[in-house]
C-alpha positions as CSV (number, residue, x, y, z in Angstrom):
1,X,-21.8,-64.3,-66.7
2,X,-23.0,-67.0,-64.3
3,X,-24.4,-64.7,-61.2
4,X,-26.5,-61.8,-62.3
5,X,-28.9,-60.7,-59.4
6,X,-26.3,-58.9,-57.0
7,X,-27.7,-57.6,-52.9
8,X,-26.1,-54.8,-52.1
9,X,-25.9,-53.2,-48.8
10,X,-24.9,-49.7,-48.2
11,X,-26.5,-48.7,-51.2
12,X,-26.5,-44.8,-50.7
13,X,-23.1,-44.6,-49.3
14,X,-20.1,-43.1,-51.9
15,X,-19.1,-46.7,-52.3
16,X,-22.1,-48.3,-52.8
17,X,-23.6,-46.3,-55.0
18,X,-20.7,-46.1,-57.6
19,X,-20.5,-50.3,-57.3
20,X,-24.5,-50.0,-58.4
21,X,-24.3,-47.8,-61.3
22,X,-21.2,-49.4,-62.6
23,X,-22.8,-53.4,-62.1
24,X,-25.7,-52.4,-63.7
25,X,-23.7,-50.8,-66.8
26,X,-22.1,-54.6,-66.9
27,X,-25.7,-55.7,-67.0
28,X,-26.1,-57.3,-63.5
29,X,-29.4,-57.4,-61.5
30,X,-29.1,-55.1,-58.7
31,X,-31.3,-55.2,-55.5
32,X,-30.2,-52.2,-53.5
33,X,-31.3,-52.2,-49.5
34,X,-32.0,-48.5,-48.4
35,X,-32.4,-47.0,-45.3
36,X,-35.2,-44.6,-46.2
37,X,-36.8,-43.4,-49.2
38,X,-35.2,-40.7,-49.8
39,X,-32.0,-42.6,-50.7
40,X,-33.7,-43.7,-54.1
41,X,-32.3,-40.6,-55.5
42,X,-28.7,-42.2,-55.6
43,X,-29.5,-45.3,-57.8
44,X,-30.7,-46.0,-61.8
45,X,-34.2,-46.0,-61.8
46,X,-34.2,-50.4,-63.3
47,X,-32.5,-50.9,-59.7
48,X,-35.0,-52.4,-57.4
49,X,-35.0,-50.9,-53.5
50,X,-35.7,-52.3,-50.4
51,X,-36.5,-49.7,-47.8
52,X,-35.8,-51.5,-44.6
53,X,-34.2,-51.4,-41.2
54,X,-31.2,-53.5,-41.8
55,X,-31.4,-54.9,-37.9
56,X,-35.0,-56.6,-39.4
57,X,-34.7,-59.8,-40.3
58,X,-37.8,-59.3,-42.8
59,X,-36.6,-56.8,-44.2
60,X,-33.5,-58.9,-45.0
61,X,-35.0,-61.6,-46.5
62,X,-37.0,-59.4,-48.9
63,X,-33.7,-58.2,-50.0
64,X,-31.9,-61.2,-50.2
65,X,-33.7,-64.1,-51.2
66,X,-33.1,-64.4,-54.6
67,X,-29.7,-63.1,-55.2
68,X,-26.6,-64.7,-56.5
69,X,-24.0,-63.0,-54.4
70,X,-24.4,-60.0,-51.7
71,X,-22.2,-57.4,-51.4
72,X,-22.2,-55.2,-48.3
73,X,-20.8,-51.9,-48.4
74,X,-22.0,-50.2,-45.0
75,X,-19.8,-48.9,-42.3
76,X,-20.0,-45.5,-39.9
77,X,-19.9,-42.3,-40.6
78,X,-19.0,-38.6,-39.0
79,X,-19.3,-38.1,-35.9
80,X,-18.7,-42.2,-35.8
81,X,-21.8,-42.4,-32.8
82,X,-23.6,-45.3,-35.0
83,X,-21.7,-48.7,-34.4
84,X,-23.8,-51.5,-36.3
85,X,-21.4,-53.2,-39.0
86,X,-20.8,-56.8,-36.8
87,X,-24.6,-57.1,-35.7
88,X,-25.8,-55.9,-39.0
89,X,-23.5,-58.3,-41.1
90,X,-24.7,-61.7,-38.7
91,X,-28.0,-60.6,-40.0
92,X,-27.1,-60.8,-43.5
93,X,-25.1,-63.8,-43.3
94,X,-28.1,-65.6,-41.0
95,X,-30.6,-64.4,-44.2
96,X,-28.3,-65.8,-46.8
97,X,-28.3,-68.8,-45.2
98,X,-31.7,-69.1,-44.9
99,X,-32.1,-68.4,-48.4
100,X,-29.0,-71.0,-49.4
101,X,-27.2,-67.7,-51.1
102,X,-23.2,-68.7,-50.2
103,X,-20.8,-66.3,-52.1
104,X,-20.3,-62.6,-50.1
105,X,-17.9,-59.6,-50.2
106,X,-17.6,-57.6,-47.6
107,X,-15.8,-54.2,-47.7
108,X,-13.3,-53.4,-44.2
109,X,-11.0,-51.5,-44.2
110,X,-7.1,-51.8,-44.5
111,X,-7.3,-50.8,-40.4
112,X,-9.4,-53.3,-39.3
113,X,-8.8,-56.9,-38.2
114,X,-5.3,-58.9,-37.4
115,X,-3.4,-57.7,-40.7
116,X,0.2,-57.0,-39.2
117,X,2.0,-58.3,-41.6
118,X,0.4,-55.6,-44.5
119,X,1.5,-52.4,-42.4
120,X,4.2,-50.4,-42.3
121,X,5.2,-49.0,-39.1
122,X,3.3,-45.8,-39.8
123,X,0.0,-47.3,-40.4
124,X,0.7,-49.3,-37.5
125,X,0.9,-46.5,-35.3
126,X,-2.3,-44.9,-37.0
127,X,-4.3,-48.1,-36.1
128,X,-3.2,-47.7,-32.6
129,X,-4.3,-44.0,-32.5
130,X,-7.8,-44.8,-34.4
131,X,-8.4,-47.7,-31.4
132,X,-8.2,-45.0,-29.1
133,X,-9.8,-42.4,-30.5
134,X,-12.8,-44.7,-32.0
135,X,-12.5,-47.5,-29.7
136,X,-16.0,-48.8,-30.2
137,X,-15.9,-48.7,-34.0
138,X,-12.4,-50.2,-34.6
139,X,-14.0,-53.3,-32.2
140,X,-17.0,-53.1,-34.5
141,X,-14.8,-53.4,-37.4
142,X,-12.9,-56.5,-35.8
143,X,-16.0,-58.4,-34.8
144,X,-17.3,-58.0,-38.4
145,X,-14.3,-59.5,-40.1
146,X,-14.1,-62.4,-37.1
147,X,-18.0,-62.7,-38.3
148,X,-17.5,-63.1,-41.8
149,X,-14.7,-65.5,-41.3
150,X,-16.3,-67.8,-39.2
151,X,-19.9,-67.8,-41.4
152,X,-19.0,-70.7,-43.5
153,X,-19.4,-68.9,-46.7
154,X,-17.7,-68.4,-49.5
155,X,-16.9,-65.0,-48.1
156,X,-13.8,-63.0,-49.6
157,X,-13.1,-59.6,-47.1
158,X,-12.0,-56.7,-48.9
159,X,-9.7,-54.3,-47.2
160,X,-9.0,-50.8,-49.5
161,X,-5.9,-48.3,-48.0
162,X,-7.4,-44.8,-47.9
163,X,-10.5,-44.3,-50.5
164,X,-10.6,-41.7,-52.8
165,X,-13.2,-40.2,-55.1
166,X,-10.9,-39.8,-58.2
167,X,-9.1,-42.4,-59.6
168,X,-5.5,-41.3,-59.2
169,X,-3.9,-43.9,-61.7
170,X,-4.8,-46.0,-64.2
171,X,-4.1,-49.9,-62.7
172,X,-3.6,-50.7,-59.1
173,X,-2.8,-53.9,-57.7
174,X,-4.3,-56.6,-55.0
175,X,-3.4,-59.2,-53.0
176,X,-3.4,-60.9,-49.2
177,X,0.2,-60.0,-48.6
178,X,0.8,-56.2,-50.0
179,X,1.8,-53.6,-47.6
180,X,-0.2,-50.6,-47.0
181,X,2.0,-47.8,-45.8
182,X,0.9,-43.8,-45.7
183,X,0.6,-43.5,-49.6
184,X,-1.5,-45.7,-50.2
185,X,-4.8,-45.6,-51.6
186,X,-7.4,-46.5,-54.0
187,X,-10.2,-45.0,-55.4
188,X,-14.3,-46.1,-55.0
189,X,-14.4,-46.8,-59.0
190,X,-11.3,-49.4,-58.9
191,X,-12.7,-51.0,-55.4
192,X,-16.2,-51.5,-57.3
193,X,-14.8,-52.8,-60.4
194,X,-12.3,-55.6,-58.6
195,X,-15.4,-56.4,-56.8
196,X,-17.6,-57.0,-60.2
197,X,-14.6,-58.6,-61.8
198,X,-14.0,-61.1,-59.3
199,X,-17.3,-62.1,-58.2
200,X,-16.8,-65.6,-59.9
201,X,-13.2,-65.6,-59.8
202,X,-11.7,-68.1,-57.4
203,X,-8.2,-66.1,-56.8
204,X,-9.4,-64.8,-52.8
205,X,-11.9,-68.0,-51.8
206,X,-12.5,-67.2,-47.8
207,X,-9.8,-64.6,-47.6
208,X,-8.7,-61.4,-46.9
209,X,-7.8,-58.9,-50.1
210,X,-5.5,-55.5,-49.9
211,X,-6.3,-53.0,-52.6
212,X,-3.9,-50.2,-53.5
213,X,-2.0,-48.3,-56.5
């Protein structure tokens, strides 16, 4: 296991927090960025916080210098007012940078950025309905993926179908060209865990990566 101190962003969120607890199982280094104090409460206590406004470069830095690979994990949540993934993940990508970290993951979603050619004509109409009903996130969405792509890093975007808390079978499958239609899905423990197991992996350099079962 070559990289071992893992950044992760969005540490408190459902997501986050299971990709913590299960990299530091696997015996990673985990520097977790928090929003506020409270949000220790969601991570092992060997799992080193940084309490920080994640539109501060200085709190960046503290969080990133140092690490291997970074991992953000973020996005909005109910009632969807709070648009800050683009803006927040130039940030990141400026830090890393600065800092000479290159490899990132960056979790989208299966809505989000020019990927025609993975929906069915269902999902297709319900990425048409969530522009218009969440205009201002689904744009915030696109500019992060446009950001990501054009960062120069070794950046892989990964795009789950609908998330789920349980893991409703035992394998699923990924890949740049897989279709996402209304069942699919994927739950937070196999999203993690592709994550972990590829973060040396060279199968989705600078790409974009549909998860399903």
């Amino acid at each position: 296991m070559g990289m071992k101190q893992l950044c992760v962003f969005g540490a408190s969120g459902r997501t986050g927090s299971m990709l913590i607890n299960i990299a530091v199982d696997r015996g990673y280094s985990v520097t977790a960025f928090c929003r506020k104090e409270s949000d220790r409460k969601y991570l092992p206590e060997n799992v080193a916080c940084i309490v920080g406004d994640i539109r501060d470069m200085g709190h960046l830095d503290q969080a990133v210098a140092g690490a291997d690979v970074v991992i953000c994990a973020y996005g909005s949540r109910e009632p969807y007012k709070e648009v800050f993934c683009a803006d927040a993940t130039g940030k990141i990508i400026e830090s890393m940078k600065k800092h000479a970290v290159d490899r990132l993951f960056c979790i989208t979603n299966a809505l989000a950025g020019d990927c025609s050619k993975n929906r069915s004509l269902f999902i297709r109409v319900m990425a048409r309905m969530s522009r218009m009903m969440r205009a201002a996130v689904a744009l915030d969405r696109d500019q992060q993926e446009r950001i990501v792509e054009e960062s120069g890093l070794n950046w892989t975007l990964v795009k789950p179908s609908e998330l789920m808390e349980e893991n409703e079978k035992p394998r699923f499958v990924h890949g740049e060209d897989l279709m996402i239609d209304a069942y699919s899905r994927i739950s937070r423990y196999h999203l993690s865990n592709f994550m972990l197991d590829h973060l040396e992996a060279d199968k989705y350099p600078r790409k974009k990566v549909v998860l399903r079962y």
